[in-house]
C-alpha positions in Angstrom: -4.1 -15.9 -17.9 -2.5 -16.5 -21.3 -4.0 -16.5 -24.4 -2.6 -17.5 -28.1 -3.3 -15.6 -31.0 -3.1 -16.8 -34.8 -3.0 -13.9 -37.0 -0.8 -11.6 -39.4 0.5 -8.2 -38.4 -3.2 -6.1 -39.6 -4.8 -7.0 -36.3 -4.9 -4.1 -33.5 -3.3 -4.4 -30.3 -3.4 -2.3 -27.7 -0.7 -2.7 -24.7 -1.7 -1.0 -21.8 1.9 -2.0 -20.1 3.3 0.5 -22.6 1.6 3.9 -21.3 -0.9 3.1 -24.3 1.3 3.2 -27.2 0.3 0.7 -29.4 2.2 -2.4 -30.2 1.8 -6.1 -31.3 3.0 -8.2 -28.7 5.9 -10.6 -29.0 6.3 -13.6 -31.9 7.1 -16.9 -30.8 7.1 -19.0 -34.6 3.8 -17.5 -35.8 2.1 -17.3 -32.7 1.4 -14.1 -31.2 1.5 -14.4 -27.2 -0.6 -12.1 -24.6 0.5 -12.1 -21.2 -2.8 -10.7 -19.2 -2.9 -10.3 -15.6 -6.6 -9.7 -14.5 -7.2 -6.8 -12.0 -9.9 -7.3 -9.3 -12.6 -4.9 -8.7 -14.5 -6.8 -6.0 -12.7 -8.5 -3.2 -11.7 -11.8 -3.8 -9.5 -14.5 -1.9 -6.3 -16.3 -2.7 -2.7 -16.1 -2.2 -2.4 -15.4 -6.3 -2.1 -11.4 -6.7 0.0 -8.6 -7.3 0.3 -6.1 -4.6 2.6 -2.4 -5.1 4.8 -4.2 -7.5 4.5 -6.3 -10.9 4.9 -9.7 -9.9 5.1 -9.1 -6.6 3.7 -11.6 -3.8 3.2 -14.0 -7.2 1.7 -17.2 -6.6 4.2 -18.4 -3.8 2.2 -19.2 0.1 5.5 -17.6 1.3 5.9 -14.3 -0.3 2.1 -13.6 0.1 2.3 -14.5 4.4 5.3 -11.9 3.5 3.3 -9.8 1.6 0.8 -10.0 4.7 3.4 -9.0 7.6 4.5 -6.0 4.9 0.8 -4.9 4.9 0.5 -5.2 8.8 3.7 -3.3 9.8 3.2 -0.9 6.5 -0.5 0.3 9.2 1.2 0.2 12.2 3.4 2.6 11.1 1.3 5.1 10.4 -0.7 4.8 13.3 2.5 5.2 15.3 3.5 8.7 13.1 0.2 9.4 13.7 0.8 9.6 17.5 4.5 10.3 17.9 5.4 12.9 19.7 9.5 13.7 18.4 8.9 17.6 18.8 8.9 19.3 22.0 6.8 22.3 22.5 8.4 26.1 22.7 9.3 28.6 20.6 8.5 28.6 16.7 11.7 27.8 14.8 12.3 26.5 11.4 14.1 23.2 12.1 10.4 22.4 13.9 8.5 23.3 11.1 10.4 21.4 9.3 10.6 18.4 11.1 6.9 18.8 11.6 6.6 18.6 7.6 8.8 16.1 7.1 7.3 13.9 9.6 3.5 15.2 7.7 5.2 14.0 3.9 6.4 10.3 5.8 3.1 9.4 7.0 1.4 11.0 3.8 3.6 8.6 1.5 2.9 5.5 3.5 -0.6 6.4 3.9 -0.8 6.3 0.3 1.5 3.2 -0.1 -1.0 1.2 2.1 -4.2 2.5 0.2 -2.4 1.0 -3.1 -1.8 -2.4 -1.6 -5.6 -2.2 0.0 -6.5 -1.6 -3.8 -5.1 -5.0 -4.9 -8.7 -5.8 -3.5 -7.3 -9.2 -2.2 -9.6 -10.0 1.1 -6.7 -11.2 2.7 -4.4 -8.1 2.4 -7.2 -6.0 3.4 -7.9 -7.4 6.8 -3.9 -7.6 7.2 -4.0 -3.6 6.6 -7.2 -3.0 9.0 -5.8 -5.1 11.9 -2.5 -3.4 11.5 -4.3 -0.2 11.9 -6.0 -1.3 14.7 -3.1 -3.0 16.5 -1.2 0.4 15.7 -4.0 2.4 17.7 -3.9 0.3 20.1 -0.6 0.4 21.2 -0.1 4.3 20.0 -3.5 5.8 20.2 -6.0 4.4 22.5 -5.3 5.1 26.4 -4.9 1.4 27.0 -0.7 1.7 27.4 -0.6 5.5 29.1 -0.6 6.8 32.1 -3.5 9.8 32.4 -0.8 12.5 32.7 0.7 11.4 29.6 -2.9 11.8 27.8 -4.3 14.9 29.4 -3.7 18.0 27.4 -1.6 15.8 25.1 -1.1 16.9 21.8 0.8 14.8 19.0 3.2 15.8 16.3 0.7 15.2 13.0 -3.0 16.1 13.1 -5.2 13.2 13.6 -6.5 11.6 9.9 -9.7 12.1 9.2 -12.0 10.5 6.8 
């Protein structure tokens, strides 16, 4: 959305862009120009939205199908750190623990990375984030793809998430 605005330099402006320092926005001849971009708060449709980055699909049908698979592969993920199982049981040692909080921080950051694209509110990029999820517990979590002795008495790396 763009908007022009006719007026000297005793107006107010405040540009949120800026970490709210205020500041008129750029000159062109006279005209004072205001780049806006609207941010959603109900679901809405579209390929035209920003998701994690400024700018970023944009209004292009192929960055937002990329913007999709991103989304996708972002939940399947962390469904799959979710269920991994990297560390063998034994003996407490440090490199374990570590591991173990390393692998904890990973899915924590993506977690949160996914939740932030989610937020974008875009219907689309929602239903790409639930059916990765879901695809991703399929294959990880659910007992479709084991055998029973792999699930009996089967513990994984990171707790479960909970809500």
């Amino acid at each position: 959305m763009e908007a022009m605005h006719m007026g000297g330099h005793d107006d107010h402006y405040s540009d949120h862009g800026m970490g709210g320092m205020n500041a008129p926005p750029p000159s062109h001849g006279g005209m004072i120009m205001h780049h806006k971009m609207m941010m959603h708060m109900t679901f809405f449709w579209g390929k035209d939205t920003e998701v994690l980055f400024s700018g970023w699909p944009g209004t292009r049908t192929g960055m937002y199908v990329a913007a999709l698979v991103f989304v996708f592969a972002l939940a399947v993920l962390v469904e799959w750190l979710s269920h991994c199982n990297f560390i063998k049981p034994g003996p407490r040692h440090v490199g374990a623990g570590l591991t173990h909080t390393l692998l904890y921080t990973l899915r924590l950051g993506l977690s949160y990375m996914l939740m932030l694209a989610l937020m974008s509110f875009n219907g689309g990029i929602f239903i790409a984030g639930l059916i990765g999820h879901t695809v991703g517990f399929l294959i990880f979590g659910s007992r479709v793809f084991k055998r029973s002795s792999e699930v009996d008495g089967k513990t994984f790396d990171l707790p479960p998430m909970h809500c």
